[in-house]
N, C-alpha and C positions, 0 to 999 in steps of 0.2 A: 443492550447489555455490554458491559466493558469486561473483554479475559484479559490478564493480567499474567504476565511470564518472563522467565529469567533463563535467555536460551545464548551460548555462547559469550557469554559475558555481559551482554545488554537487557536491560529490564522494558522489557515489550507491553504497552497496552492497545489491543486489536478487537476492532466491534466484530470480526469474525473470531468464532473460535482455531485456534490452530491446532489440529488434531493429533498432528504426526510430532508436536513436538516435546520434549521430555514432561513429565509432569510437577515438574520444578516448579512453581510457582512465584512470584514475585513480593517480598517484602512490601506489604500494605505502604507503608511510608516511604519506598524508595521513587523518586521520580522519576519516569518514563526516559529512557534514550531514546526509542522510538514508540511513534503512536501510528497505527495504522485505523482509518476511519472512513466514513462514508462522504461523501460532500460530491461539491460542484468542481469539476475540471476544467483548465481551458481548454478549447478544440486546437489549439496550436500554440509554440512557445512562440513570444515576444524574441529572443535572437538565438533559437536554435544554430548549432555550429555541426550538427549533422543530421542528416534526416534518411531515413530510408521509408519503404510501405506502409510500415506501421508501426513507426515509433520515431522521435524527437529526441535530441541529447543537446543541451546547453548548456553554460557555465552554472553547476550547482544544479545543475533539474534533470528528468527525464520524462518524457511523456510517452506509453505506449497503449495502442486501442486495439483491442480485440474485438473483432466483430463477432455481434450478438453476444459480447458478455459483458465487459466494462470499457472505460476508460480508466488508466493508472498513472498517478502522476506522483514523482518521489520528486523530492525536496532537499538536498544538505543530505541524503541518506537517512534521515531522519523523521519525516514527514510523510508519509505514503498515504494520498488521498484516491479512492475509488468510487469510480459513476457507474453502476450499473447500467446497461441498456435493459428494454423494459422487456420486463419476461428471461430475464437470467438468471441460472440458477445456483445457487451460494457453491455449492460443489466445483461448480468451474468457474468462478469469480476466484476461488479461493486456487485453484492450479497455478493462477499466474501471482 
């Protein structure tokens, strides 16, 4: 299921719902600034420029993993793709 939101000036579509955020809603016709979605992550960036325990920062990306809840990897600010690990539960997928 795709929510659809217009929060700070960006019109958001997120296969999570975001619960804490206004209930503004998003113009059906307006295109997505950001899409937040389910998918496949890498386990590491191609030329991360910093890295700490748990999380990657490279030109344009970020990769961070939470153990036992996802993997989160943003894109341009704009792309936020998340990996569940198995057995996590949407409530703390949805924290980070």
């Amino acid at each position: 299921m795709e929510n659809t939101y217009h929060i700070f000036g960006l019109n958001i579509t997120s296969a999570i719902p975001l619960p804490a955020t206004p209930a503004v809603h998003r113009q059906p016709d307006a295109a997505p600034d950001v899409v937040i979605a389910y998918g496949k992550t890498p386990e590491t960036l191609t030329n991360p420029r910093i890295k700490g325990v748990r999380f990657q920062a490279g030109p344009g990306e970020v990769l961070l993993h939470v153990d036992g809840v996802a993997r989160y990897h943003v894109q341009e600010g704009r792309c936020v793709t998340i990996e569940p690990e198995a057995g996590a539960n949407e409530d703390d997928i949805l924290i980070f």
